[in-house]
C-alpha atoms as one frame of an Amber mdcrd trajectory, in Angstrom:
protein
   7.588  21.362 -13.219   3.731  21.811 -12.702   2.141  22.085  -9.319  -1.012
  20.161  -9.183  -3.183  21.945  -6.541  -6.646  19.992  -4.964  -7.698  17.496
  -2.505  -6.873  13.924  -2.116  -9.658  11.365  -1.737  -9.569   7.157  -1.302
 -11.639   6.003  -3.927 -13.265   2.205  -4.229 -14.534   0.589  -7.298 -16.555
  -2.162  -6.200 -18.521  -0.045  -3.625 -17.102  -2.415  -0.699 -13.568  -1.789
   0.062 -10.785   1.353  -0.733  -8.634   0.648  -3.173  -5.536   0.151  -1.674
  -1.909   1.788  -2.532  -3.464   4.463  -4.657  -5.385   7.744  -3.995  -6.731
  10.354  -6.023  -5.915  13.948  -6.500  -8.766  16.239  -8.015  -7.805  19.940
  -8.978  -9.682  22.800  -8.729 -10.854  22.294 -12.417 -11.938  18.597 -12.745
  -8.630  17.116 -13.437  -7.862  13.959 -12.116  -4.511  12.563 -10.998  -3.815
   8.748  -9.735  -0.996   8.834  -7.421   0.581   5.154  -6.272   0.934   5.078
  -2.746   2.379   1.320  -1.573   4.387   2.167   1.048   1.895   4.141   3.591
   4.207   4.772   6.348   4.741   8.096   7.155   6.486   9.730   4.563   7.614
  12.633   1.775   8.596  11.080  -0.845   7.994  11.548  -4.173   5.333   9.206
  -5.582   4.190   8.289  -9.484   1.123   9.760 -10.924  -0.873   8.477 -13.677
  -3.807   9.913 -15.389  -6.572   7.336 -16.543  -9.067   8.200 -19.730 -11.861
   7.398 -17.175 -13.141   9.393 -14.756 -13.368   8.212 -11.118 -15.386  10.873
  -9.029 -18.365   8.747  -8.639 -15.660   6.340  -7.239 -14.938   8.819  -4.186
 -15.100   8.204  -0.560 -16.499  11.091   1.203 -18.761  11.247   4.435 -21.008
   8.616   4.818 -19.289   6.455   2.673 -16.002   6.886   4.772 -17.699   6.042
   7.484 -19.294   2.733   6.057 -15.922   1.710   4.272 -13.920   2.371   7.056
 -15.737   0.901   9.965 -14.032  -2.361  11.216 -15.485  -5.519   9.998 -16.673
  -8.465  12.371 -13.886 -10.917  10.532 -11.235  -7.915  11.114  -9.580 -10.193
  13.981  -9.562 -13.055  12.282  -6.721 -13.110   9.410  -3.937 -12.495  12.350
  -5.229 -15.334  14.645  -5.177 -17.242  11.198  -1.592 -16.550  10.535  -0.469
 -16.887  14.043  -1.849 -20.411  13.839  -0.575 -21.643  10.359   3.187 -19.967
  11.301   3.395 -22.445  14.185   1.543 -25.298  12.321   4.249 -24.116   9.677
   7.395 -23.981  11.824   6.602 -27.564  13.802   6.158 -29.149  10.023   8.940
 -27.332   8.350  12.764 -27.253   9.195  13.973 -23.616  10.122  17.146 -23.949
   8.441  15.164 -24.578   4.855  14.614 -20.729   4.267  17.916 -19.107   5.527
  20.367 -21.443   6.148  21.882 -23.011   9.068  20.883 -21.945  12.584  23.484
 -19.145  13.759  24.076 -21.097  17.337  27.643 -20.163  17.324  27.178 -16.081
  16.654  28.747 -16.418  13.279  28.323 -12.791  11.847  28.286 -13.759   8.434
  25.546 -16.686   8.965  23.842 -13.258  10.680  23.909 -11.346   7.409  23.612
 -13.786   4.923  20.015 -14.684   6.827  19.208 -10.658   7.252  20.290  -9.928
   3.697  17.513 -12.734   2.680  15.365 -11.443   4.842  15.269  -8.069   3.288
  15.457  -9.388  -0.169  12.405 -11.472  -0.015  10.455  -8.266   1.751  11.623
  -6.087  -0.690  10.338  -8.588  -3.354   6.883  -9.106  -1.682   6.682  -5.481
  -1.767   7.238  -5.054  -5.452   5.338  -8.175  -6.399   2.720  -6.416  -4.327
   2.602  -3.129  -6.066   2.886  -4.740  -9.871  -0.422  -6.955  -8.836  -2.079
  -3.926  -7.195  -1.508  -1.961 -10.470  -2.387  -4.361 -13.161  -5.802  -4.765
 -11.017  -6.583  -1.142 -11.082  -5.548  -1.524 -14.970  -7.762  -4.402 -16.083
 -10.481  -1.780 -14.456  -9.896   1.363 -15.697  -8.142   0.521 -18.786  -4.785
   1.654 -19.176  -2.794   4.376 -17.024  -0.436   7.120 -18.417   2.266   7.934
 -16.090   2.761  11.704 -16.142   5.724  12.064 -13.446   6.299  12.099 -10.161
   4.838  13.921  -7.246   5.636  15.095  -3.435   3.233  16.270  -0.846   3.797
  19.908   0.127   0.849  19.598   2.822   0.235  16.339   5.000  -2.819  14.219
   3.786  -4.151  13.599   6.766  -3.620  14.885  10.123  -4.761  12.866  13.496
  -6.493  14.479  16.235  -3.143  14.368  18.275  -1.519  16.685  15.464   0.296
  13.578  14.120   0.695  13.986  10.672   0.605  11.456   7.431   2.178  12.089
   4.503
């Protein structure tokens, strides 16, 4: 087992937005190490690293480009009004009882689980879906990605101003 020591940094390869569900570690001495990070609650768990035959330090976003990146954008509001107003467009045209079954009017506990069982399923499926498009982007960009192992945070990578702490 190999302890990578270095700093972790958001990168963004088109200059306008952070990639999103990775981050990368550079060492002391150059190396570079991809780490997938999909689920960003807080948490230590351990996480895949790849390396990639490119190198991404002109990629990094430090100081003014944190700033600029991270600054809210004037159309920031917009997608949840947007999806506030196409779910009840959505749920006036289309019959509730389409996605999970009949309506659990009567408290029937296994109507209740069959519709939270889907419910979970189809998360955990938009998740994965999610992180298998988010890699094969980053991999039609950098070429291909070696995965190395598996990594967990001894120190937080970032820390709030309230001492809140994000792993």
């Amino acid at each position: 087992m190999k302890n990578i020591k270095g700093q972790a940094f958001s990168f963004s390869l088109d200059g306008k937005r952070a990639v999103k569900g990775w981050f990368l570690i550079i060492e002391d001495d150059g190396k570079e190490y991809l780490v997938r990070r999909n689920f960003s609650l807080s948490s230590n768990w351990y996480r895949k690293v790849y390396r990639s035959n490119h190198s991404l330090k002109e990629y990094l976003i430090i100081g003014e480009d944190y700033e600029r990146l991270s600054q809210s954008s004037k159309y920031q509001g917009w997608g949840i009004g947007l999806g506030i107003a196409i779910g009840a467009i959505i749920n006036q045209i289309v019959p509730s009882n389409l996605f999970f079954g009949a309506i659990n009017s009567s408290g029937d506990a296994m109507i209740g689980i069959k519709s939270i069982g889907t419910l979970i399923l189809v998360t955990a499926v938009s998740f994965s879906l999610a992180s298998v498009i988010r890699k094969m982007r980053l991999e039609r960009q950098l070429g291909s990605l070696v995965l190395i192992g598996k990594i967990k945070s001894k120190t937080a990578l970032k820390v709030l101003t309230n001492g809140r702490e994000f792993w």
